[in-house]
Every structure is written in C-alpha cells, then in structure tokens.
N, C-alpha and C positions, 0 to 999 in steps of 0.2 A: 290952886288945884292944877295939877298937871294936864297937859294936852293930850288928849288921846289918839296916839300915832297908827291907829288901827285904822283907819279910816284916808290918810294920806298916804298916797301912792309914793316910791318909792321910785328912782330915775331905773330907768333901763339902764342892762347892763351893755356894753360897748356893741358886742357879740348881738344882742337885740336890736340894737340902731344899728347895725349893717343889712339884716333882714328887713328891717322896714325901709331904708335908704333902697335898698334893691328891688323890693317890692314897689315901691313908688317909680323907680324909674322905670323898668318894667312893662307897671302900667302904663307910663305916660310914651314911651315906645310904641307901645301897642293900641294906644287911644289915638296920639298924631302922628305917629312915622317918624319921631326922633322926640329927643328931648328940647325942648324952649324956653323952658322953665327954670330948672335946676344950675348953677354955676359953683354954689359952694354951703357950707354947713350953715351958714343963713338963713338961706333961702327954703331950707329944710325945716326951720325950726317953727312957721305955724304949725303946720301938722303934727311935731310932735307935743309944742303946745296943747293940741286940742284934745291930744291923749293924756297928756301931763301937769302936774304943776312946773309954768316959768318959774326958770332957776339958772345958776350960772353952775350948777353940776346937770342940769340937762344940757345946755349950752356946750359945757367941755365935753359930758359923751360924744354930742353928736360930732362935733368938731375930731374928737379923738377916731371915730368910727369912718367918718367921710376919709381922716388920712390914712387909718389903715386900709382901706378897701383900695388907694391909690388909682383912683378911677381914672383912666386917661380923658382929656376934653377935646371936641370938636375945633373947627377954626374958628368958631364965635364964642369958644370960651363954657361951652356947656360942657356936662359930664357926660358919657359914651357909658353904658351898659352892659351892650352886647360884644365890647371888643377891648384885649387888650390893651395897656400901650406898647409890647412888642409886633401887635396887627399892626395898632396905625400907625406905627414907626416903619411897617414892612408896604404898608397901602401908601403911605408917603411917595415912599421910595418908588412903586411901579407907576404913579401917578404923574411922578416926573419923568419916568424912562417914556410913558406914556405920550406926555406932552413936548418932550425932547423929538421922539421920532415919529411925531404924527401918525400911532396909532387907532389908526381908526374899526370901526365894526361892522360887518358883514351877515347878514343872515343868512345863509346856505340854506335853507328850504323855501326861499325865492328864487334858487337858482337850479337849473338841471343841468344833468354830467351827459359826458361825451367819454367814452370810454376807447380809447387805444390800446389796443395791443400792440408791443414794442417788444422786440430782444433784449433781454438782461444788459448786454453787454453795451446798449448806446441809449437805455431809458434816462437816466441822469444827465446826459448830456443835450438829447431830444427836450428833455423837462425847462433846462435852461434857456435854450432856444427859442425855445414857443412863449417864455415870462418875458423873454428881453426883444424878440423880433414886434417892431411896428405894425405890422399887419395883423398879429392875435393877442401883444400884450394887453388894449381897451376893452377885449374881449373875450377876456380871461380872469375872471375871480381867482382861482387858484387853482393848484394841479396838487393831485395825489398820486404818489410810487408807487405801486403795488405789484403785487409777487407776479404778473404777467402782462404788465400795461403800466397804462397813464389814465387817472381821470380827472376829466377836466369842469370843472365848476363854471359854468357861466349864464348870463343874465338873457346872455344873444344866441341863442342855440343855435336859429338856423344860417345866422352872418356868420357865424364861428366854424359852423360843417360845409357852408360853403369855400370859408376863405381855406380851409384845409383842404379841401377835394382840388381845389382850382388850383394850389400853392402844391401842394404834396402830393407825391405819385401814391395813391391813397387806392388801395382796392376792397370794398365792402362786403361782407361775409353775410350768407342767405338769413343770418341770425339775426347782421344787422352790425357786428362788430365793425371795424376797421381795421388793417391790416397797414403795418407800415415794411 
C-alpha cells in the first residue's frame, strides 16, 4: 500500500528559510541586543526541525538560504541582521580612524556657550587662537563660526569669561554680548 504523502510536510522553499532565518534573528535582536546565538545554518536547524521533518533537503535549504542572504558576522563570529557587510566594512573602517586619533565624545548640553561677536575678516584666525592658546585651550570644548561671531562651548563658563575679560580688551554689550 502506498504511503500517503498528504499528510508529510514538504521542505520550505529557499525564499521561506530566508524569512524565517530573518524573522529569528530579528527577534533575537530584539529580545537581547544582538545576536549570541546564531553562527551558521546549524545552529538554525532546531527550529526549523520543530517545524519540519529532519532531512538532508531541509538541511541544504537552509544552508542554501543562510548563503544567499550573505549575512555579514560580528567579531565573535555571529550573524549581524540589522547591517550590511558594506556597513561593517564602512564601521570597520571609522572604528579604526577612531582609535588611530583618539576620538573621543562630548555631550554639548552639559556645556554652555559664550558667544563673541568678532569681524568677518579675523573670526577664523581669532577661532584658532583661542583652540591653541594655554590659557582657554582646557577651557574650551569647541568653538562654532558663525555669520557674526564665535561660540564657544564650554564646561567652565565663568573661568573661560574671566580668562577672556582679563586676557582680551573685551567690552560687554547691555545685552550681555561681548565685543572684540
């Protein structure tokens, strides 16, 4: 008597093991903040065991579907989701420019501005001075150009307005400005 194949499931097609490959990672994104799980079409294949019958054509779907999806992997060897491997080729890349020249990070809304009004014609070169001189470079997050001025980001407002009053012929405007 023949076996009645109505009843046996049937492998997913390639195109279906990518959606559920993506669906689980995904999830598991989204449950712990990366994947820890996942390395390769192995490690996949409980799950679609529990949907399947084990077979060595669910085995080559999923194998087939993990290669075409060409997932890029983490440094520990997991698969990455949310990023190409043209990102992490390009995240690579700033990660080292990164570590190369000791970029570091700054919050600016822990910092208040100091605003200068300067003349068009010695703003850029005033900008430089005030990043490279001893007396306001520690006390200076960073300066901004702007179409009538300099503003100056920093942690020390009132060391930084004085070392300017004391150091720069600096006259104060009833608004509050500073005047160079």
């Amino acid at each position: 008597m023949p076996e009645d194949t109505s009843t046996m499931h049937k492998n997913p097609s390639r195109e279906a093991c990518e959606k559920i490959i993506k669906r689980i990672l995904v999830t598991e994104v989204l449950e712990k903040g990366q994947n820890t799980q996942f390395r390769n079409a192995a490690s996949f294949m409980n799950y679609f065991e529990s949907l399947y019958p084990a077979s060595p054509g669910l085995t080559k779907q999923v194998q087939r579907a993990v290669k075409s999806m060409d997932l890029p992997k983490d440094e520990n060897g997991f698969y990455m989701i949310n990023k190409t491997g043209s990102q992490v080729a390009e995240d690579k890349e700033m990660r080292s420019l990164c570590e190369k020249y000791q970029v570091t990070v700054t919050d600016l809304a822990e910092c208040e501005q100091i605003f200068l009004r300067v003349s068009a014609d010695c703003r850029t070169y005033l900008m430089h001075q005030l990043l490279h001189a001893k007396t306001f470079s520690d006390k200076i997050v960073t300066i901004v150009e702007t179409g009538n001025g300099l503003i100056l980001y920093t942690k020390q407002k009132q060391r930084l307005l004085t070392n300017i009053q004391n150091t720069l012929i600096i006259q104060t405007t009833p608004e509050g400005d500073a005047n160079l």
